[in-house]
PDB file of N, CA, C and O in Angstrom:
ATOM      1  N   UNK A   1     117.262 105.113  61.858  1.00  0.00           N
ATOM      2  CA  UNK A   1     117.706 104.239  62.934  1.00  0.00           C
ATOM      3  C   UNK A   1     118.969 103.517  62.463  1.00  0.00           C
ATOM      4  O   UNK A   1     119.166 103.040  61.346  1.00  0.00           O
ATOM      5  N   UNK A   2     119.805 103.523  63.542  1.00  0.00           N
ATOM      6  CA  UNK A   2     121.337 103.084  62.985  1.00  0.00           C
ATOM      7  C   UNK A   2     121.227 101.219  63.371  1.00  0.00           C
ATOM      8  O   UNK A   2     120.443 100.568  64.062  1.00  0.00           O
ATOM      9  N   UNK A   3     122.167 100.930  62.716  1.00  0.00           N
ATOM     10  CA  UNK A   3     122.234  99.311  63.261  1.00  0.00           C
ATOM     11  C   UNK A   3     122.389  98.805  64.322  1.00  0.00           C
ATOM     12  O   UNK A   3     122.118  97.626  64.552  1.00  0.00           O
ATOM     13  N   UNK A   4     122.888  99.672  65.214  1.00  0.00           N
ATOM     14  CA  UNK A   4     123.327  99.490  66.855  1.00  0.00           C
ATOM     15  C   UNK A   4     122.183  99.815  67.666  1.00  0.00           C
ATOM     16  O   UNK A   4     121.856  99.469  68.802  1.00  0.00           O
ATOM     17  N   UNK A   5     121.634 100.595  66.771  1.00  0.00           N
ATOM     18  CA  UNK A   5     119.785 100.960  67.660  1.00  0.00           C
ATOM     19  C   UNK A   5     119.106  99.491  67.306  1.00  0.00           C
ATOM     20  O   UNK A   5     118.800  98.765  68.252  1.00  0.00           O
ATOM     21  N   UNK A   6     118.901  99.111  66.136  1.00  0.00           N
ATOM     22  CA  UNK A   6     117.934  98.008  65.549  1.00  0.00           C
ATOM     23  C   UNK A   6     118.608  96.929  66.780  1.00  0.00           C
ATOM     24  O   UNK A   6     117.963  96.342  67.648  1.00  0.00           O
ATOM     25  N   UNK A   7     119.753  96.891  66.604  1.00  0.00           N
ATOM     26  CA  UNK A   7     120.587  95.664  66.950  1.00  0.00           C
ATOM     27  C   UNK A   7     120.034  95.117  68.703  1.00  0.00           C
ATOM     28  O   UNK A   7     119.924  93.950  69.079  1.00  0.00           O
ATOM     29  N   UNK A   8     119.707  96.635  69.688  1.00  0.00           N
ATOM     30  CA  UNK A   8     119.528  97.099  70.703  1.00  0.00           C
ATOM     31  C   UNK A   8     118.043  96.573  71.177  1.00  0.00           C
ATOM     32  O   UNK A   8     117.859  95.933  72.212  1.00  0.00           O
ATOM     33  N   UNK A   9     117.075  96.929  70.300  1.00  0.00           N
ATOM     34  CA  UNK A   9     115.711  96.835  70.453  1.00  0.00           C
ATOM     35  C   UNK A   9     115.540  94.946  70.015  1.00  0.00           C
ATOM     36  O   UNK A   9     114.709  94.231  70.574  1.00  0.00           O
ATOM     37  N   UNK A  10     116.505  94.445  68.940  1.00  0.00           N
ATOM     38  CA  UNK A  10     116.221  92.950  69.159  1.00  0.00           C
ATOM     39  C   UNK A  10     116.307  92.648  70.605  1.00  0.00           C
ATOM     40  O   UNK A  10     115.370  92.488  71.388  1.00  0.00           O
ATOM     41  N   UNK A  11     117.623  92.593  70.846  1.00  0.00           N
ATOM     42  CA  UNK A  11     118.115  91.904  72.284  1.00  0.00           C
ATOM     43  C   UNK A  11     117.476  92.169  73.027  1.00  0.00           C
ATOM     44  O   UNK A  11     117.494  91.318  73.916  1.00  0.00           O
ATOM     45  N   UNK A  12     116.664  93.154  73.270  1.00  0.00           N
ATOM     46  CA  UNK A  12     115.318  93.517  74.503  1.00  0.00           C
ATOM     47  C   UNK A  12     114.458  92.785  74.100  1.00  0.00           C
ATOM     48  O   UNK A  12     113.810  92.483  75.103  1.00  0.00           O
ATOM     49  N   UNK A  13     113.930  92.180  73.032  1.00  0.00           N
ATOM     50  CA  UNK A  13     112.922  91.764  73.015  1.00  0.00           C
ATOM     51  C   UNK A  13     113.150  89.838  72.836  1.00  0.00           C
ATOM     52  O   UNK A  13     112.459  89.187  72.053  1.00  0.00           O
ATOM     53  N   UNK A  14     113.988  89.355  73.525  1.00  0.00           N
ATOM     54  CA  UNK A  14     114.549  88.390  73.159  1.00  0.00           C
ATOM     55  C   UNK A  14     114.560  87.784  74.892  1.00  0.00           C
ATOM     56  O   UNK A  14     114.964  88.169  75.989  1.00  0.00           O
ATOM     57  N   UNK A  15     114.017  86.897  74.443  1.00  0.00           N
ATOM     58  CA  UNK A  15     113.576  85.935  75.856  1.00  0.00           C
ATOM     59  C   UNK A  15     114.810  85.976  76.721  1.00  0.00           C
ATOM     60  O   UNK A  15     115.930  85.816  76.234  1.00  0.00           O
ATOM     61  N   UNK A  16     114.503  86.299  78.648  1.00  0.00           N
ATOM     62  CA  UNK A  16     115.703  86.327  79.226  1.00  0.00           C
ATOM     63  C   UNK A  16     115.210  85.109  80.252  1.00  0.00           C
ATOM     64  O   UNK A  16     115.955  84.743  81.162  1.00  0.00           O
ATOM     65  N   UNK A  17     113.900  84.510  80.038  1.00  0.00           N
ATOM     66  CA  UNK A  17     114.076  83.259  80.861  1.00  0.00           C
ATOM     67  C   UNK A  17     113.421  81.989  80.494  1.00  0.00           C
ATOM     68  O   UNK A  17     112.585  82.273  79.637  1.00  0.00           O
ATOM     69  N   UNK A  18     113.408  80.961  80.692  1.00  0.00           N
ATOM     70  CA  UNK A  18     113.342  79.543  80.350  1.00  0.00           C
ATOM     71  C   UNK A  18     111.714  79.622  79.750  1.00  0.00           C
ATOM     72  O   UNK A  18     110.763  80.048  80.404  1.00  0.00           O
ATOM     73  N   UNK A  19     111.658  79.147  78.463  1.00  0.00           N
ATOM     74  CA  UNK A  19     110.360  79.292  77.879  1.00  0.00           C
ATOM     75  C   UNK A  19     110.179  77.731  77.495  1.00  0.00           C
ATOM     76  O   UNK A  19     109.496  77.430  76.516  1.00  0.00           O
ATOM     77  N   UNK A  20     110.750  76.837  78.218  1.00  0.00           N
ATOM     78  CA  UNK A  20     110.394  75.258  78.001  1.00  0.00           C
ATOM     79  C   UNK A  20     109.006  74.824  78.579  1.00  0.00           C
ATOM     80  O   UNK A  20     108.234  73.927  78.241  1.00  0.00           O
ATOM     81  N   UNK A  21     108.948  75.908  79.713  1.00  0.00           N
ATOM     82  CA  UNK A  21     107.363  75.087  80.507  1.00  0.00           C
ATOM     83  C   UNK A  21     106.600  76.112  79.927  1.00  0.00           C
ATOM     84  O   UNK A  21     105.687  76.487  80.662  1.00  0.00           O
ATOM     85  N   UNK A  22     106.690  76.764  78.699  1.00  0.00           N
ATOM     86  CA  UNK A  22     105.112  76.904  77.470  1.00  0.00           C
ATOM     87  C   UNK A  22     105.338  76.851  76.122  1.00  0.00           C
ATOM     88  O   UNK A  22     104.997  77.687  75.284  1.00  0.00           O
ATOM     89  N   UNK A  23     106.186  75.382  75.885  1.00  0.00           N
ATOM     90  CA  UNK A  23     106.098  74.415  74.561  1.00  0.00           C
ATOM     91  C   UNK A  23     104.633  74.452  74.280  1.00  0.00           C
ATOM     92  O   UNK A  23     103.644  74.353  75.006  1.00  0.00           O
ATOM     93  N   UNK A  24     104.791  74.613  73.106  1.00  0.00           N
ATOM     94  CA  UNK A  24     103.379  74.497  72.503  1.00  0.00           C
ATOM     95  C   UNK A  24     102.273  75.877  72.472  1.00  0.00           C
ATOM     96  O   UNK A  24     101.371  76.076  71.659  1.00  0.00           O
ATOM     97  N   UNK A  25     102.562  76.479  73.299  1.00  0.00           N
ATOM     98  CA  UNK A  25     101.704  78.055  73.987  1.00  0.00           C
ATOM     99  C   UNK A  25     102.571  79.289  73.277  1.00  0.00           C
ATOM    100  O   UNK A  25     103.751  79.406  72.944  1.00  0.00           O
ATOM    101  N   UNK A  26     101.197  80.300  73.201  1.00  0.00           N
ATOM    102  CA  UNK A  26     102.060  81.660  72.655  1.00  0.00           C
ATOM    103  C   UNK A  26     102.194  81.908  73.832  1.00  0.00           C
ATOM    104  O   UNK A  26     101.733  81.339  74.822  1.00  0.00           O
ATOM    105  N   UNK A  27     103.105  83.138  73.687  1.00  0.00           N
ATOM    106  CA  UNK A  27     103.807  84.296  75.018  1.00  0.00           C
ATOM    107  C   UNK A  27     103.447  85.361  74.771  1.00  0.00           C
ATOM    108  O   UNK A  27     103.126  85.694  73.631  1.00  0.00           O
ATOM    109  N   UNK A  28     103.413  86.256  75.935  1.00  0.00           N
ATOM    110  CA  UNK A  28     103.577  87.579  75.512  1.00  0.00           C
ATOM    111  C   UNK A  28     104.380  88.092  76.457  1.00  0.00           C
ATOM    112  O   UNK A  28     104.000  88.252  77.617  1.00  0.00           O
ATOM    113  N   UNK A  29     106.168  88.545  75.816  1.00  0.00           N
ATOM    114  CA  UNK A  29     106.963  89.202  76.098  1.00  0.00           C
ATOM    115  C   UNK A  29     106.988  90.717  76.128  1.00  0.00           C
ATOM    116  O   UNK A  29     106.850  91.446  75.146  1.00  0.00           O
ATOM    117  N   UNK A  30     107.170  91.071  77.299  1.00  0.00           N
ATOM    118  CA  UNK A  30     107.739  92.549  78.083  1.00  0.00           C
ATOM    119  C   UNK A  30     109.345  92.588  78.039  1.00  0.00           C
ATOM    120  O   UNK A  30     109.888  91.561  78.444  1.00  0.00           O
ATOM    121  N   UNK A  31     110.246  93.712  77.570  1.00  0.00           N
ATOM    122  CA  UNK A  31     111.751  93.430  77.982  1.00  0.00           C
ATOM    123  C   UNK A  31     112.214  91.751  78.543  1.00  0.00           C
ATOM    124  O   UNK A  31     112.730  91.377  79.596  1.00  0.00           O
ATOM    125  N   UNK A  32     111.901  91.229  77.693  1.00  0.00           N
ATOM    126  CA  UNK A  32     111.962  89.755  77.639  1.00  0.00           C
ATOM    127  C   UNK A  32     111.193  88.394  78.925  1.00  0.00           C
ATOM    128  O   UNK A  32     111.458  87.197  79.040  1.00  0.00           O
ATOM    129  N   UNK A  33     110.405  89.103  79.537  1.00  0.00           N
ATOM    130  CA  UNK A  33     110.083  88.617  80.660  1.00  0.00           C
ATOM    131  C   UNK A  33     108.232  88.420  79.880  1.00  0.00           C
ATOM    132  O   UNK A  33     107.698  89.196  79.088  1.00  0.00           O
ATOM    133  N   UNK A  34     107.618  87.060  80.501  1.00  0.00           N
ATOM    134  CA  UNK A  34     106.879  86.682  80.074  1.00  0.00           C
ATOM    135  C   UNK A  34     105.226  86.962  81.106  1.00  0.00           C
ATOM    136  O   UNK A  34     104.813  86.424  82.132  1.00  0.00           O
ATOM    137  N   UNK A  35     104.763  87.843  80.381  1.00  0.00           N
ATOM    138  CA  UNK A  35     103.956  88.638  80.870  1.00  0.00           C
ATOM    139  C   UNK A  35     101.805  87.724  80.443  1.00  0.00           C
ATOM    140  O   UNK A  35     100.773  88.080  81.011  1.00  0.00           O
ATOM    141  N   UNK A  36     101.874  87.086  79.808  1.00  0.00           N
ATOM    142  CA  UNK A  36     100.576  86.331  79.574  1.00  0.00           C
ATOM    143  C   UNK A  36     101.005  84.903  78.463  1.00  0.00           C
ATOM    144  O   UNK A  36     101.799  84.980  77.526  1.00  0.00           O
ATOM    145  N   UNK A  37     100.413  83.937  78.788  1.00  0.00           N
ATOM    146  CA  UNK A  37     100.894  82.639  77.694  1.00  0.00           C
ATOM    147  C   UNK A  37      99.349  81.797  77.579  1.00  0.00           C
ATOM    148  O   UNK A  37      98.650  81.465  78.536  1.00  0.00           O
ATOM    149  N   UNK A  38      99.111  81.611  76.386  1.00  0.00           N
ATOM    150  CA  UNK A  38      97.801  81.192  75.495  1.00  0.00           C
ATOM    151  C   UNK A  38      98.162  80.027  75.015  1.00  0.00           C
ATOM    152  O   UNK A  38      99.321  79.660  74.822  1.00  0.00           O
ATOM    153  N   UNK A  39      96.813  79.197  74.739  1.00  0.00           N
ATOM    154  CA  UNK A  39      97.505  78.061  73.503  1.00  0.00           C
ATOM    155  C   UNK A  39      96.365  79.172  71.967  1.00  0.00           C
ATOM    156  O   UNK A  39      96.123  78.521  70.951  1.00  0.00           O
ATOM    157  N   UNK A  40      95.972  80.282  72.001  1.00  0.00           N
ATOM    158  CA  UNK A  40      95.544  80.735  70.783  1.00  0.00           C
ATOM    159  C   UNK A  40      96.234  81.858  71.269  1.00  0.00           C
ATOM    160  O   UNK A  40      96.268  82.381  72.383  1.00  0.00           O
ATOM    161  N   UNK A  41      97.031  82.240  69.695  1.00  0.00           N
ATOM    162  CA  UNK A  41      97.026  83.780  69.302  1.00  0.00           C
ATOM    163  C   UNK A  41      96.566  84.994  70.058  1.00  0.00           C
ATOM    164  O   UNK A  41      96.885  85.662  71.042  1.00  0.00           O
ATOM    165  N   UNK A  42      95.462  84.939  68.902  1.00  0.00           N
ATOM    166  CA  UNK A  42      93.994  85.719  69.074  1.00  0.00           C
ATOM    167  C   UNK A  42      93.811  85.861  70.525  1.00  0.00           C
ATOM    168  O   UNK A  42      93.811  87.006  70.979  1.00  0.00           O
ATOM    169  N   UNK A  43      93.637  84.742  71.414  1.00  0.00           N
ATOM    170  CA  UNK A  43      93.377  84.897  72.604  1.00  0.00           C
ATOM    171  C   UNK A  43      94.458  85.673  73.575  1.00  0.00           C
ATOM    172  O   UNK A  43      94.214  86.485  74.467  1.00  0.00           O
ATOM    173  N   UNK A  44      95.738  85.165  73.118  1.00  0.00           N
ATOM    174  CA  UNK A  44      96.646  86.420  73.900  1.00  0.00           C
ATOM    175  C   UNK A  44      96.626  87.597  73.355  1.00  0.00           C
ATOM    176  O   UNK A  44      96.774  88.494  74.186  1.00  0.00           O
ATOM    177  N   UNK A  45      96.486  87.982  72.169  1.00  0.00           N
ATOM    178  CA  UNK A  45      96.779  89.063  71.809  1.00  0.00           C
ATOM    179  C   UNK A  45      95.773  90.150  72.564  1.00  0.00           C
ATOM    180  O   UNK A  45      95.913  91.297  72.988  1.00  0.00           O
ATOM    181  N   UNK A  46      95.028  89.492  72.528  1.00  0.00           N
ATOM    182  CA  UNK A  46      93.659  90.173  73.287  1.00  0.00           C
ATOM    183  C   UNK A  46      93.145  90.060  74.666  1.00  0.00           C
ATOM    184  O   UNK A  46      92.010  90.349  75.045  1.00  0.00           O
ATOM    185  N   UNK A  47      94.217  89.559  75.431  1.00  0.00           N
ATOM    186  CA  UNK A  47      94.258  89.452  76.606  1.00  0.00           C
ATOM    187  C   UNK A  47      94.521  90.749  77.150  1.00  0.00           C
ATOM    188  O   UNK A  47      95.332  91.485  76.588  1.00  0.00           O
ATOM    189  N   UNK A  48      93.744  91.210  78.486  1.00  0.00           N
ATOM    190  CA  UNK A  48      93.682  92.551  78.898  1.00  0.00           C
ATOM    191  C   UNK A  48      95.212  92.579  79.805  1.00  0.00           C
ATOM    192  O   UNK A  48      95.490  93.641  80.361  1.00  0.00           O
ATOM    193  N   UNK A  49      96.318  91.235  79.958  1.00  0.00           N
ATOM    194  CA  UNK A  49      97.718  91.693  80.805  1.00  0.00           C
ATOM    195  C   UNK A  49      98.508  91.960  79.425  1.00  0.00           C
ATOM    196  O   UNK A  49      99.639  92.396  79.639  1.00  0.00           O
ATOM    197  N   UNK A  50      98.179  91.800  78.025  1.00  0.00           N
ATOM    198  CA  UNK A  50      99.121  92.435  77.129  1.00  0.00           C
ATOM    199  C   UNK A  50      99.006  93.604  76.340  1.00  0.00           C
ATOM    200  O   UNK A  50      98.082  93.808  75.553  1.00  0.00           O
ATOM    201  N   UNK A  51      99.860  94.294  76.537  1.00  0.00           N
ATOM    202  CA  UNK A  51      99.681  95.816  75.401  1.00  0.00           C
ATOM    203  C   UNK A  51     100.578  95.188  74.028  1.00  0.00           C
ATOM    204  O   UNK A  51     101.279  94.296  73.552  1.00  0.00           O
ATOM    205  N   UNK A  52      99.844  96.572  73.861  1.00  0.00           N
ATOM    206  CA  UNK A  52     100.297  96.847  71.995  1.00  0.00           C
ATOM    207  C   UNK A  52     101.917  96.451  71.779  1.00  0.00           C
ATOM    208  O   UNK A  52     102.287  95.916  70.734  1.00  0.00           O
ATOM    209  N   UNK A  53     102.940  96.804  72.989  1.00  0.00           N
ATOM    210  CA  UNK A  53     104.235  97.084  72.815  1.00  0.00           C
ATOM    211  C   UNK A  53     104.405  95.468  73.116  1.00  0.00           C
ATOM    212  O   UNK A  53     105.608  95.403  73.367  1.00  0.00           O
ATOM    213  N   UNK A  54     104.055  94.572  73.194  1.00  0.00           N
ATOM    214  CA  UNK A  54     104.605  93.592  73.773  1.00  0.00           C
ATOM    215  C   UNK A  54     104.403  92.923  72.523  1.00  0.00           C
ATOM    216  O   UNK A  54     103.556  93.123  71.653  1.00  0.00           O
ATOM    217  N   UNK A  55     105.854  91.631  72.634  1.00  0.00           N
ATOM    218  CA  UNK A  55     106.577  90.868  71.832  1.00  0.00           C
ATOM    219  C   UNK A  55     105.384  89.352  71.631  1.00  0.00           C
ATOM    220  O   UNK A  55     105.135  88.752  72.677  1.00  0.00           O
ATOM    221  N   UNK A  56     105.037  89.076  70.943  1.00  0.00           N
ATOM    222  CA  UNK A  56     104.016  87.663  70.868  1.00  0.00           C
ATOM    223  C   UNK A  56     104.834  86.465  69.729  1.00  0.00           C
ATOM    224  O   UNK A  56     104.908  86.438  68.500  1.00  0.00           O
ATOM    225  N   UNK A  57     105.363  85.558  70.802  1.00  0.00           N
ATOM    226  CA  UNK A  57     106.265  84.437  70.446  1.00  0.00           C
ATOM    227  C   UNK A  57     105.512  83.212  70.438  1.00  0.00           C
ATOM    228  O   UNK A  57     104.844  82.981  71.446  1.00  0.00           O
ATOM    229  N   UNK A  58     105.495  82.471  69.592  1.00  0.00           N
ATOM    230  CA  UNK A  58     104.930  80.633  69.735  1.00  0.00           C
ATOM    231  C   UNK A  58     106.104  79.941  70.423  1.00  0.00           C
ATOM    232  O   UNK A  58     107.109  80.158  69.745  1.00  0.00           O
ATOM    233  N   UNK A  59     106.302  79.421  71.169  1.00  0.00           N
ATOM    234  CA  UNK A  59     107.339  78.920  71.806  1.00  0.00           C
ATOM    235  C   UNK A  59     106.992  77.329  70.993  1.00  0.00           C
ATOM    236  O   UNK A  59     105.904  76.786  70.799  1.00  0.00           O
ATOM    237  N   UNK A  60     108.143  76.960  70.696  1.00  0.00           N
ATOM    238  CA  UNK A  60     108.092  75.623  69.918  1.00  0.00           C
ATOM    239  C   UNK A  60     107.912  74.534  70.700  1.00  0.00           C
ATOM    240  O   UNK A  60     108.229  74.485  71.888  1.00  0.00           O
ATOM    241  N   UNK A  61     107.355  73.552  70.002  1.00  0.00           N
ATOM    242  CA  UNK A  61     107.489  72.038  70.713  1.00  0.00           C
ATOM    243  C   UNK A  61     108.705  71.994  70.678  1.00  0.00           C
ATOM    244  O   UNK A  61     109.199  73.003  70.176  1.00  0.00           O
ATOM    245  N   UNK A  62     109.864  70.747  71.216  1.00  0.00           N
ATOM    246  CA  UNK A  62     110.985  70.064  71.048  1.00  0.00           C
ATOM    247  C   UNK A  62     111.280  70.102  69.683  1.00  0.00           C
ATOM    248  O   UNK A  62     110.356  69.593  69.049  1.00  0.00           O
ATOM    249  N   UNK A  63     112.507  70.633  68.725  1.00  0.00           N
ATOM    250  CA  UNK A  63     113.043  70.434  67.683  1.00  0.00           C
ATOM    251  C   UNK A  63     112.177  71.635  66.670  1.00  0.00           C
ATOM    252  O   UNK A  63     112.137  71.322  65.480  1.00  0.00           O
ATOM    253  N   UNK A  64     111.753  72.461  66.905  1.00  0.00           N
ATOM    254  CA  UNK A  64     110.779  73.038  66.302  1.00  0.00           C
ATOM    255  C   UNK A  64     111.846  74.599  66.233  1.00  0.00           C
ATOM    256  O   UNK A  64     112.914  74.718  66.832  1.00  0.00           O
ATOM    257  N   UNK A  65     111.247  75.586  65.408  1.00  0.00           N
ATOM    258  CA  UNK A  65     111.880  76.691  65.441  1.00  0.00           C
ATOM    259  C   UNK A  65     111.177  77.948  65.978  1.00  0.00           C
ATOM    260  O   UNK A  65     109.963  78.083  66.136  1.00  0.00           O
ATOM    261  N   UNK A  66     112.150  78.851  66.233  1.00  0.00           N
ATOM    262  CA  UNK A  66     110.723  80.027  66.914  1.00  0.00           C
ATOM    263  C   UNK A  66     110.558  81.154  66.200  1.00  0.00           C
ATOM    264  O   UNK A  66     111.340  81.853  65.556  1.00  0.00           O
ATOM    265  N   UNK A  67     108.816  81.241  66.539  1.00  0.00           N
ATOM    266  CA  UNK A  67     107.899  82.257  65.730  1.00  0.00           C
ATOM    267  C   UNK A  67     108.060  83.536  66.467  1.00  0.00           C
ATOM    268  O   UNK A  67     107.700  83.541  67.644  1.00  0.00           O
ATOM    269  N   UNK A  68     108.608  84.756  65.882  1.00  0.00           N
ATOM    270  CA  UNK A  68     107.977  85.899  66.624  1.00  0.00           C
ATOM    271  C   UNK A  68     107.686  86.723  65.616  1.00  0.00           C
ATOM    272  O   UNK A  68     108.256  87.131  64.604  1.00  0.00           O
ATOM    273  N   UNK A  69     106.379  86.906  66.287  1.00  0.00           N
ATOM    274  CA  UNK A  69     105.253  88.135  65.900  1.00  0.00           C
ATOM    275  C   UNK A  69     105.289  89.594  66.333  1.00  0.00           C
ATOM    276  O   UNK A  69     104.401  90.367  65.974  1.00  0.00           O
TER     277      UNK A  69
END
C-alpha cells in the first residue's frame, strides 16, 4: 500500500460532521458519518447498527484529545 492509499483511507475515516453533541460518548463511524454512539465501548462495539468495518472514536470532553480505535 502506497502513501496516497494509507493517506486516502485516513481521510474517509475522519469525522465529516459535528461530534460536539456526543462529548463524553463513543461513536461509531461509517465514511465519517456517525452511525451508533454509547457512553461504553464494549457496548457500541457490540451494538447490532455497527460492523466490523466501522471506525470507534471517544469523542472528547472540552480540551481533551481524540481516541480512535
Amino acid at each position: 500500500m502506497v502513501v496516497e492509499e494509507i493517506q486516502l483511507e485516513q481521510q474517509a475515516m475522519m469525522p465529516k460532521e459535528d461530534l460536539a453533541p456526543y462529548a463524553g460518548q463513543w461513536v461509531a463511524l461509517r465514511e465519517g458519518r456517525v452511525v451508533a454512539n454509547d457512553l461504553d465501548a464494549v457496548a457500541l462495539r457490540d451494538s447490532r447498527a455497527v460492523s466490523g468495518d466501522d471506525t470507534l472514536i471517544l469523542v472528547p470532553a472540552q480540551g481533551s484529545e481524540l481516541l480512535i480505535l
